[in-house]
MIGUVEX-475074 format. One record per residue: x, z, y of N, C-alpha, C, CB in turn. Coordinates in steps of 0.2 Angstrom, whole numbers, always signed. Each point is the difference from the previous one (the first is absolute). Glycine has a CB too. Layout:
NODE;n.x;n.z;n.y;ca.x;ca.z;ca.y;c.x;c.z;c.y;cb.x;cb.z;cb.y
NODE;X;Z;Y;X;Z;Y;X;Z;Y;X;Z;Y
...
***
This chain:
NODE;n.x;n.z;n.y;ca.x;ca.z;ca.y;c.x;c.z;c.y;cb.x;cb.z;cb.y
NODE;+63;-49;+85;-7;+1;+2;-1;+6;+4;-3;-6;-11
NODE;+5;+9;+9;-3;+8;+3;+5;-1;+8;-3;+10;-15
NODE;+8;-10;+17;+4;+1;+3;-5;-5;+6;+13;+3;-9
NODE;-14;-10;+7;-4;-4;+4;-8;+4;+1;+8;-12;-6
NODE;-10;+13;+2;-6;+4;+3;+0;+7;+4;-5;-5;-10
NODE;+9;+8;+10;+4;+6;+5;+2;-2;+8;+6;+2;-12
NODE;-3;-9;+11;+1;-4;+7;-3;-1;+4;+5;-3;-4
NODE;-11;+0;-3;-6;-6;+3;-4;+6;+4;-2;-13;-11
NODE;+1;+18;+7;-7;+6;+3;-4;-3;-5;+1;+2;+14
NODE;-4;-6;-18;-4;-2;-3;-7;+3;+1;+10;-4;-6
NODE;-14;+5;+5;-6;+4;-1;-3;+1;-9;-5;-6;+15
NODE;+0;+8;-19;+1;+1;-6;-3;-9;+0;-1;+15;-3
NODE;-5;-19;+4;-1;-6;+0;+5;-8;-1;-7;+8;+5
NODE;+12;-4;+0;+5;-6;+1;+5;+2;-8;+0;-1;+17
NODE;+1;+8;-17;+5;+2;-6;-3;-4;-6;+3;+14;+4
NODE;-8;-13;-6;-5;-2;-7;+0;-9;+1;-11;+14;+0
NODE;+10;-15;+4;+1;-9;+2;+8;-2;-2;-8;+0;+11
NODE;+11;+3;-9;+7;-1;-3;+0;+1;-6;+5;+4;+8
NODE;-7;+3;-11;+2;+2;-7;-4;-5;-4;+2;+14;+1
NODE;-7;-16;+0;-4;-6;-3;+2;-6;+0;-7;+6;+4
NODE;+13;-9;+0;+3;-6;+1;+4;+1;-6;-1;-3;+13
NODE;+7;+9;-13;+4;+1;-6;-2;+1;-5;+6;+2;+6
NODE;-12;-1;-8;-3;+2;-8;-2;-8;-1;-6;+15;+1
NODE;+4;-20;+6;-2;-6;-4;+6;-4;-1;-11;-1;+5
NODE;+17;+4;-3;+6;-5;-6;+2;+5;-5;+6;-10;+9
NODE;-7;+15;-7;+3;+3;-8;-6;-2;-5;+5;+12;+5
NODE;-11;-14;-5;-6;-2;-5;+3;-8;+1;-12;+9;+1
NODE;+13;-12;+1;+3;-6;-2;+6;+1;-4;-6;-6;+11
NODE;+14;+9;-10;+4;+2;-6;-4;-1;-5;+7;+7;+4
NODE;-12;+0;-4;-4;+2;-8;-4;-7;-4;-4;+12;+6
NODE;+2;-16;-2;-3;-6;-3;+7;-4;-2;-13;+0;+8
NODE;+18;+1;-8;+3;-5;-1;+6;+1;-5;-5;-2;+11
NODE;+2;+11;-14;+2;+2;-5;+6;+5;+0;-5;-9;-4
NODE;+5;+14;+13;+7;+4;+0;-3;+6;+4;+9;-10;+0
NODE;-7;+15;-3;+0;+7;+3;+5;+1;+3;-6;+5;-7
NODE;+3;-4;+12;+7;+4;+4;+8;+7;-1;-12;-5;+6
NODE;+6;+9;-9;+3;+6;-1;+4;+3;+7;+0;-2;-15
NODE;+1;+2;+19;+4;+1;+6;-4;+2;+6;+8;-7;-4
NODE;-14;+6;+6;-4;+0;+4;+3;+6;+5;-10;-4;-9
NODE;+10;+2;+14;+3;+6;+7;-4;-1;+5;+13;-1;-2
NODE;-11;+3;+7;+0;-4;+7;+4;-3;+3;-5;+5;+1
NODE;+13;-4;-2;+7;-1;-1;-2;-8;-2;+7;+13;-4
NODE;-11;-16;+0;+0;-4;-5;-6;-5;+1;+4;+9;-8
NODE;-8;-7;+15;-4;-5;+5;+2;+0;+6;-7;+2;-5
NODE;+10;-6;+5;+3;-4;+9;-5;-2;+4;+11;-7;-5
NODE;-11;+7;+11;-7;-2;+6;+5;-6;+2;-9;+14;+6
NODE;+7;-19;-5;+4;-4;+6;-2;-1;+8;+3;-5;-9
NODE;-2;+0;+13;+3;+6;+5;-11;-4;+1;+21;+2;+7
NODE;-24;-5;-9;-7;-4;+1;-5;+5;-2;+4;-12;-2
NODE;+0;+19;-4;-6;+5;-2;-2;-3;-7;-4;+4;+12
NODE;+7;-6;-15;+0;-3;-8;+4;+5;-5;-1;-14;+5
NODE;-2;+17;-9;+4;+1;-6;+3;-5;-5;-6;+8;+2
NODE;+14;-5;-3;+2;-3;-5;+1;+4;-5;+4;-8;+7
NODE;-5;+7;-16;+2;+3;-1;+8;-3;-3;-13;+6;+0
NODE;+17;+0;-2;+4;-4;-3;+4;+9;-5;+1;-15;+11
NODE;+7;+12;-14;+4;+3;-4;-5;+0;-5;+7;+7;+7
NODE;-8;-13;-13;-4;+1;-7;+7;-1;-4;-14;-6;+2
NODE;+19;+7;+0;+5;+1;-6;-1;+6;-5;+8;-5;+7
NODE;-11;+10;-6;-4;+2;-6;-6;+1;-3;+8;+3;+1
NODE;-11;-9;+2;-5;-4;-4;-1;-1;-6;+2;-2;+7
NODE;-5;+0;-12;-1;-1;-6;-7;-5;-1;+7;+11;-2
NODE;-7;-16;-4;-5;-4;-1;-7;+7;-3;+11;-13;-5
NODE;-16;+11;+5;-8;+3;+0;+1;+1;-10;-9;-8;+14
NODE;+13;+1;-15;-2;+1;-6;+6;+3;-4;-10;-9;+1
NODE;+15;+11;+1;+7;+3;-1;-2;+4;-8;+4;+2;+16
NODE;+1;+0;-21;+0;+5;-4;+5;+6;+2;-4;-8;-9
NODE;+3;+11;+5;+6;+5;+1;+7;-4;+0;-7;+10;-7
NODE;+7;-14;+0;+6;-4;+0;+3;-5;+6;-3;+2;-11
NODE;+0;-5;+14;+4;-3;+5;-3;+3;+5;+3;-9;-3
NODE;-4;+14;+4;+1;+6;+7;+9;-1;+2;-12;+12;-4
NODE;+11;-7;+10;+7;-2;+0;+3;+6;-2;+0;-8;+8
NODE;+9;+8;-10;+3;+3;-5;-2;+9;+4;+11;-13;-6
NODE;-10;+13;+13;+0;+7;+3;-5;+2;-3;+6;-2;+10
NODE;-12;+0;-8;-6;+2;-4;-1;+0;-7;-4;-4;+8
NODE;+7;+0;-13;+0;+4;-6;+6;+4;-1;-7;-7;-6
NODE;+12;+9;+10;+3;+6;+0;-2;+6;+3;+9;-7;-1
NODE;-14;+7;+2;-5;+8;+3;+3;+0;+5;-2;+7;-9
NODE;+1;-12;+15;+2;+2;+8;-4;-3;+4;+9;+1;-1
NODE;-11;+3;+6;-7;-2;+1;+4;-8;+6;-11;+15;-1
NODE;+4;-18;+1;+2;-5;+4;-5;-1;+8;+4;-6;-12
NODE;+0;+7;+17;-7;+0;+6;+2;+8;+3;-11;-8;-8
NODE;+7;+8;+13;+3;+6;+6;-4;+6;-5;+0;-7;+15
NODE;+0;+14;-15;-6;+4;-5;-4;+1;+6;+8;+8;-10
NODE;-10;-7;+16;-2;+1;+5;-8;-4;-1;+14;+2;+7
NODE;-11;-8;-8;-8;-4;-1;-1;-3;-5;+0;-2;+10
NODE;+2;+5;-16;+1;+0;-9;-8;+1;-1;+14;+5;-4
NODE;-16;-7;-1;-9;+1;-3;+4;+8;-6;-9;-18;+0
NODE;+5;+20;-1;-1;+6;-5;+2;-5;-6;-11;+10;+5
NODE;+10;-14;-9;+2;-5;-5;+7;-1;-1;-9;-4;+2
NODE;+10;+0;+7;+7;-1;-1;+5;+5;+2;-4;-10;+2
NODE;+2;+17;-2;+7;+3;-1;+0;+3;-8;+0;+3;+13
NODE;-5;-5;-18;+1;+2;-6;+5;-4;-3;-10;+4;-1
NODE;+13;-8;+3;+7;-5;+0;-3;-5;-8;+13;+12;+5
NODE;-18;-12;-5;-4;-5;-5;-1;-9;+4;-9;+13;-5
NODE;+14;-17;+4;-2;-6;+1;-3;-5;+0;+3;+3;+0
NODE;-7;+0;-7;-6;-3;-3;-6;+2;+3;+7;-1;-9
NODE;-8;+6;+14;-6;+3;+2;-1;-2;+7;+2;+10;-8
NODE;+3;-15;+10;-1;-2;+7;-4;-6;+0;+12;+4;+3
NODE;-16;-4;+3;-5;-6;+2;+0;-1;+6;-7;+2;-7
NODE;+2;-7;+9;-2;+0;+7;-3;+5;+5;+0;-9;-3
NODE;-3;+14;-2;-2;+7;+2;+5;+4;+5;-5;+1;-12
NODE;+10;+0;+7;+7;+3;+5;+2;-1;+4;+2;+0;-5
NODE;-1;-8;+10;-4;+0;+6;-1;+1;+4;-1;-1;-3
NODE;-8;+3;-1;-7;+1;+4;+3;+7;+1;-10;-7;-5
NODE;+13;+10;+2;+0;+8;+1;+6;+0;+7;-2;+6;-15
NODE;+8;-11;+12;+4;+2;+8;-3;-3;+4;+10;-1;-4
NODE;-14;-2;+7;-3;-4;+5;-5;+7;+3;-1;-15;-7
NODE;-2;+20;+2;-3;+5;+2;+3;+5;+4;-4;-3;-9
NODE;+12;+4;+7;+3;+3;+3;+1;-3;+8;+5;+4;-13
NODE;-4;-11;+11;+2;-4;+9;-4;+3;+2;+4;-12;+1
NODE;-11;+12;-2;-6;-1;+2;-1;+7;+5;-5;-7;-12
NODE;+7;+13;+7;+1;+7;+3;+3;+1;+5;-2;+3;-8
NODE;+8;-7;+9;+4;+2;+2;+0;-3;+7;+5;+1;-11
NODE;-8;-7;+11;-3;-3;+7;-5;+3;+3;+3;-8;-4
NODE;-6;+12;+2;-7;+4;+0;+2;+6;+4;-5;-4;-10
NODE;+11;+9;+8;+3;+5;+1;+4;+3;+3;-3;-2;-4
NODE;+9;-4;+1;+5;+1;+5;+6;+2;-7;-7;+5;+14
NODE;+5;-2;-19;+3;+2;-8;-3;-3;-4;+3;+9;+1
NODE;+4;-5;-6;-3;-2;-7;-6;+2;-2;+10;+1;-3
NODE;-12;-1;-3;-6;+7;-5;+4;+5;-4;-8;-9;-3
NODE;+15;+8;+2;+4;+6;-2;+8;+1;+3;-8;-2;-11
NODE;+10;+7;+13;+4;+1;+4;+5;+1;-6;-7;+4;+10
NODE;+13;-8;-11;+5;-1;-7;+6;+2;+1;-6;-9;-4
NODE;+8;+13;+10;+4;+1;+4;+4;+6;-5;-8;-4;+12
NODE;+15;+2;-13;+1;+7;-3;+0;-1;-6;-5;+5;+7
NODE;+1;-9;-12;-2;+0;-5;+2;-1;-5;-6;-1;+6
NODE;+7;+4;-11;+5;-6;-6;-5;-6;-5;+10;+12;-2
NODE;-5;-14;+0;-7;-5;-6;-7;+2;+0;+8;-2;-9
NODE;-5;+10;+4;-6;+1;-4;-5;+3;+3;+7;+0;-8
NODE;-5;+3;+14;-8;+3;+4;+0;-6;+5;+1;+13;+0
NODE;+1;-19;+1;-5;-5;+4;-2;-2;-4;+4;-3;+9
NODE;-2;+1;-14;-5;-3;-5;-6;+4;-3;+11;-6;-3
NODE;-10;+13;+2;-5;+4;+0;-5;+1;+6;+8;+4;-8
NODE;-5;-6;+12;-6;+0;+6;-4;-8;+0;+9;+9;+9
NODE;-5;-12;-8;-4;-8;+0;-6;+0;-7;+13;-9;+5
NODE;-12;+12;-10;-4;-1;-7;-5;+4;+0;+9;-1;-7
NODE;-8;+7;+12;-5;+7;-2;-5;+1;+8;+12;+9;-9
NODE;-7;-10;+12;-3;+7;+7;-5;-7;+6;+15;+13;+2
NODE;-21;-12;+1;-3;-3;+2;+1;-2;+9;-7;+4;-12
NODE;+7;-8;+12;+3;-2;+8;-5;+6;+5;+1;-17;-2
NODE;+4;+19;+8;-9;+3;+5;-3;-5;+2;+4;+10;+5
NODE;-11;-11;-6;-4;-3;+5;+2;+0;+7;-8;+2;-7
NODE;+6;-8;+7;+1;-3;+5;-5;+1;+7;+4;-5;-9
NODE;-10;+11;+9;-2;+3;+4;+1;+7;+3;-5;-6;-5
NODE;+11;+8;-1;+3;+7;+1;+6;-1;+6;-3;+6;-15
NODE;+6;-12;+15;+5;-4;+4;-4;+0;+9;+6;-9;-13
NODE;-13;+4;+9;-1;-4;+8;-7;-1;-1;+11;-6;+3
NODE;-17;+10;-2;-6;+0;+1;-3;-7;+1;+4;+9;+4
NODE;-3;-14;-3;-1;-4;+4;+1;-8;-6;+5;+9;+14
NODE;-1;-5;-18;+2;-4;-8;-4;-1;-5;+9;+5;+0
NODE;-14;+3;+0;-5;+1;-6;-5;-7;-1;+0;+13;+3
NODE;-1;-13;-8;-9;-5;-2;+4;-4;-4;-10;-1;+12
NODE;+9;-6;-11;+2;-5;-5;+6;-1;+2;-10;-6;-1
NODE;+14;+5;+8;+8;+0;-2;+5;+3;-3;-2;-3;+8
NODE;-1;+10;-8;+1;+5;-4;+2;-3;-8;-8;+7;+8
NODE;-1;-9;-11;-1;+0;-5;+4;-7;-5;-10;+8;+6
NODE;+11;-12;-2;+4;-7;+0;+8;+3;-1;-10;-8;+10
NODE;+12;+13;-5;+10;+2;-3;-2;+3;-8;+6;+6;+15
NODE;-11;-4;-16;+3;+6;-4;-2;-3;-5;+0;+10;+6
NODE;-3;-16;-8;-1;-5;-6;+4;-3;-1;-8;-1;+2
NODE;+12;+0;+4;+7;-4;-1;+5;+2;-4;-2;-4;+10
NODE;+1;+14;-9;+5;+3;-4;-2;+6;-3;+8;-4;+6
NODE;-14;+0;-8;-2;+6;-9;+4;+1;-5;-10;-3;-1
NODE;+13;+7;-2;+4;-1;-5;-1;-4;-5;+3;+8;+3
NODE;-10;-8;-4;-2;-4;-9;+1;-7;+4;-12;+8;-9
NODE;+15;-11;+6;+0;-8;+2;-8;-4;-3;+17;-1;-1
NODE;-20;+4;-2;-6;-3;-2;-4;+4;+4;+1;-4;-11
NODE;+1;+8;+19;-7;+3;+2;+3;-4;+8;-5;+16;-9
NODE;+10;-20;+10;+5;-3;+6;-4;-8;+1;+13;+7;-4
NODE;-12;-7;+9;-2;-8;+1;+3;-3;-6;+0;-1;+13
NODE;-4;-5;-15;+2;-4;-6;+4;-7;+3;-11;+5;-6
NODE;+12;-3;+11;+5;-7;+2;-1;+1;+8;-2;-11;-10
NODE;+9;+8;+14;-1;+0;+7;-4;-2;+4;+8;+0;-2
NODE;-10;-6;-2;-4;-4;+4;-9;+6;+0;+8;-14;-5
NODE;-10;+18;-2;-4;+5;+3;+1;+2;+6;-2;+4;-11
NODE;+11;+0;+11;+1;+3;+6;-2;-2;+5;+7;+2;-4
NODE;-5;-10;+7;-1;-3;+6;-7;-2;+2;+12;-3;-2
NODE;-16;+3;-3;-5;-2;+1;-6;+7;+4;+5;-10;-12
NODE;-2;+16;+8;-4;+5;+3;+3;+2;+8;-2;+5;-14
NODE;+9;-7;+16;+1;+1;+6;-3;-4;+4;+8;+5;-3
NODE;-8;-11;+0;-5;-5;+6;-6;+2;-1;+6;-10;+0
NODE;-10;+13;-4;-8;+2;-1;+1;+6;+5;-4;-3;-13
NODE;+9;+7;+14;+0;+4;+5;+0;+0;+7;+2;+2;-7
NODE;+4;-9;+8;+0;-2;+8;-6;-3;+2;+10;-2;-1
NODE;-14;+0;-3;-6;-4;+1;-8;+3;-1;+10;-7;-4
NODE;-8;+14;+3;-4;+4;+0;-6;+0;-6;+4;+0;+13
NODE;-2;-1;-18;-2;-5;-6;+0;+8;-6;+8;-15;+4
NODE;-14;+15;-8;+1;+5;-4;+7;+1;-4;-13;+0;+1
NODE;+18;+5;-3;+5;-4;-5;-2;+1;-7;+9;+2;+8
NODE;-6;-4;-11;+2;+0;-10;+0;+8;+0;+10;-13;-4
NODE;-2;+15;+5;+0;+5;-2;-4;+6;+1;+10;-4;-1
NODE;-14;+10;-2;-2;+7;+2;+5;+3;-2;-13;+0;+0
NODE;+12;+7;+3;+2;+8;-1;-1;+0;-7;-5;+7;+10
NODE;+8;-4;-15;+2;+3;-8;-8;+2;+1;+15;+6;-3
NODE;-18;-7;-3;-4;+3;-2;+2;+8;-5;-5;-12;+2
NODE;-1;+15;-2;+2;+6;-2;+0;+1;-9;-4;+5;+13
NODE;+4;-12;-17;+3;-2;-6;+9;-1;+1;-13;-6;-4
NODE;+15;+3;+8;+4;-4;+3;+5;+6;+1;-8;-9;+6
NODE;+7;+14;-1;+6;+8;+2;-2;+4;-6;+0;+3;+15
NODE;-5;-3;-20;+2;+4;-5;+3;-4;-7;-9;+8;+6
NODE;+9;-13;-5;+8;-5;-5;+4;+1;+2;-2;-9;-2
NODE;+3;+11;+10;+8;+1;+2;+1;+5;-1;+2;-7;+8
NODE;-6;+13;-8;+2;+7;-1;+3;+0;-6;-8;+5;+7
NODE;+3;-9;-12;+2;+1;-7;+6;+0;-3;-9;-4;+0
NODE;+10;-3;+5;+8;-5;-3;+5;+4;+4;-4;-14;-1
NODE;+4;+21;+5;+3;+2;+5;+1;+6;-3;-5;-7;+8
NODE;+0;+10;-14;+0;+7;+0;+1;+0;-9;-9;+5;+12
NODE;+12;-7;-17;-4;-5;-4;-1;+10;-6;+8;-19;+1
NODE;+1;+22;+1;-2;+7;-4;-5;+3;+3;+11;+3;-3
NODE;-12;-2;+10;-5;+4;+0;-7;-1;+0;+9;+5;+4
NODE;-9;-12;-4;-7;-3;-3;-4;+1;-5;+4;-6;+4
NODE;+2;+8;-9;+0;-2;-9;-1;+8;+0;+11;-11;-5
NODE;-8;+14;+6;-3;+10;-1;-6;+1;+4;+11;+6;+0
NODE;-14;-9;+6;-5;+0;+1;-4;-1;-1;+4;+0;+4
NODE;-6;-7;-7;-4;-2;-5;+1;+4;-7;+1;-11;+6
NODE;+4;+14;-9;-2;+5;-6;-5;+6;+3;+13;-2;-8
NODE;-10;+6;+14;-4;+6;-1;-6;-3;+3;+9;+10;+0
NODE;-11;-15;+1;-7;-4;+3;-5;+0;-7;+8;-9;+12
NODE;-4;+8;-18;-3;-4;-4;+1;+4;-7;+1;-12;+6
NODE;+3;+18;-3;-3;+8;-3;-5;+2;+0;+7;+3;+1
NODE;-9;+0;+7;-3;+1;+2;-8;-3;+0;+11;+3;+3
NODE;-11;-10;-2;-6;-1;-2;-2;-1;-8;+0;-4;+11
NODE;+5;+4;-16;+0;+1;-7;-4;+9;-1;+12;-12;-3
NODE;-7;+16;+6;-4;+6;-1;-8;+1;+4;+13;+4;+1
NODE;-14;-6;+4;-6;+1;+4;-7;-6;-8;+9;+1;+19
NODE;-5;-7;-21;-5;-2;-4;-1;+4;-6;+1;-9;+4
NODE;+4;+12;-6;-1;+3;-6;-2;+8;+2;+9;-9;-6
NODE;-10;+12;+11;-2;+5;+0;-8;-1;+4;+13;+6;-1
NODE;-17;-13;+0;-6;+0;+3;-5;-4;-7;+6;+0;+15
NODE;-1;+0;-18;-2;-3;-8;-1;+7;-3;+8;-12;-3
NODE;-5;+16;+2;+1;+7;-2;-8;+3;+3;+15;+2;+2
NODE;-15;-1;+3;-4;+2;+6;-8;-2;-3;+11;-3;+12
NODE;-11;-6;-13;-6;-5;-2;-2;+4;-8;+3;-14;+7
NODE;+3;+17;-11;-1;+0;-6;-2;+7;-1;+7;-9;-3
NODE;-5;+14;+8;-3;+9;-1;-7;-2;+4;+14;+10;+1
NODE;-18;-14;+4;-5;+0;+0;-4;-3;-2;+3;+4;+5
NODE;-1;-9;-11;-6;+0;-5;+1;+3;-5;-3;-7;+2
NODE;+8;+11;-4;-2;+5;-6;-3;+7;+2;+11;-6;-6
NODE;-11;+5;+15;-5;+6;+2;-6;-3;+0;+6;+7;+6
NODE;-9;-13;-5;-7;-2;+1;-1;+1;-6;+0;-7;+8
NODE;+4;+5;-13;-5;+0;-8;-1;+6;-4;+3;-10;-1
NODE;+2;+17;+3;-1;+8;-3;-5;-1;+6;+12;+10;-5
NODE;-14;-11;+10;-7;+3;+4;-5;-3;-3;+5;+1;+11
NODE;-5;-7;-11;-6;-5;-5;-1;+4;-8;+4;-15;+7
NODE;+1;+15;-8;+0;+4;-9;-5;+7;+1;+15;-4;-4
NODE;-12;+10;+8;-3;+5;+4;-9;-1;+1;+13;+2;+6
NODE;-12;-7;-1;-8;-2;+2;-4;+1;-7;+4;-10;+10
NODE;-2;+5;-17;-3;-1;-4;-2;+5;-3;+5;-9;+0
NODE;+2;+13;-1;-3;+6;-6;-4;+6;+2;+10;-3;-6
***
């Protein structure tokens, strides 16, 4: 894929038309009850008419798979699939936690990657445990800081594709493909920008200790400030009433 858009010169329009043909047979697999888990560009062929193919689903798996018939490499704790375009899930080596979500997140990565020219995370170098710690933790750069010209909804459309909460990700490719044709088409899309409930869950789930001490001296703090304005309410009525007492006598 990418090698063929390199050649072709493509423009961003013609790229997203492409990526949009290959997300509609990756959602037809999904309907038909198989995840890919392999998602590449290596792993989308163009022929020579400008059609994507996708192919390599040998490690594939059924939608409705358990742990137990996953396959044996996977329940021996190895990952399956390139780590380059792995979802945050699938490098917790959990088989059971895989969906069609996963994917949506590698499709997020093509996405970027067509957009850019790279990845979202440079893994170069890297052993397991700090790619895997990068894919799980550290947030892609926007896509404006790259290329000006990216920002607004195309922007907003990559980086839904690779949120880390799979419940905050497109809910199926077909969302995906649907919001890129709302965008060719100049069409409002589905997804917006995080709300600012939305980046303070991810800080949370992101910071979880220093959330947790934050919140105590937060909820000291305002336990001291009530209890020294209860104090405060209770020394000025016991001055109103020596002054009312006073008055009397």
């Amino acid at each position: 894929l990418t090698p063929y858009v390199r050649d072709k010169n493509l423009d961003v329009n013609a790229r997203l038309e492409l990526f949009r043909a290959a997300c509609e047979g990756i959602e037809y697999g999904h309907r038909r009850g198989g995840i890919h888990r392999d998602l590449k560009p290596g792993n989308i062929l163009v022929d020579t008419e400008g059609n994507p193919k996708v192919i390599d689903f040998g490690v594939a798996r059924s939608t409705d798979s358990d742990s137990v018939s996953a396959t044996l490499a996977t329940e021996a704790g190895q990952l399956i699939g390139t780590l380059q375009y792995m979802s945050p899930e699938q490098v917790e080596l959990d088989p059971a936690e895989l969906d069609t979500r996963s994917d949506v997140y590698a499709l997020g990565v093509i996405l970027y990657e067509l957009l850019v020219g790279r990845v979202p995370y440079d893994l170069t170098n890297s052993s397991l445990t700090k790619a895997a710690d990068l894919i799980k933790n550290t947030q892609p750069e926007r896509l404006r800081e790259i290329d000006a010209s990216l920002k607004g909804d195309l922007e907003t459309i990559c980086l839904k594709a690779l949120e880390k909460d799979r419940n905050l990700r497109y809910q199926s490719v077909g969302d995906l493909t649907e919001d890129i044709r709302r965008y060719l088409a100049d069409e409002p899309i589905m997804a917006r920008p995080p709300t600012r409930a939305e980046q303070f869950h991810r800080f949370v789930r992101k910071n979880k200790a220093a959330t947790a001490a934050t919140a105590l001296v937060v909820l000291s703090m305002v336990t001291a400030t009530v209890v020294s304005i209860l104090f405060g309410v209770e020394a000025e009525r016991a001055r109103a009433h020596a002054q009312r007492q006073a008055e009397v006598a």
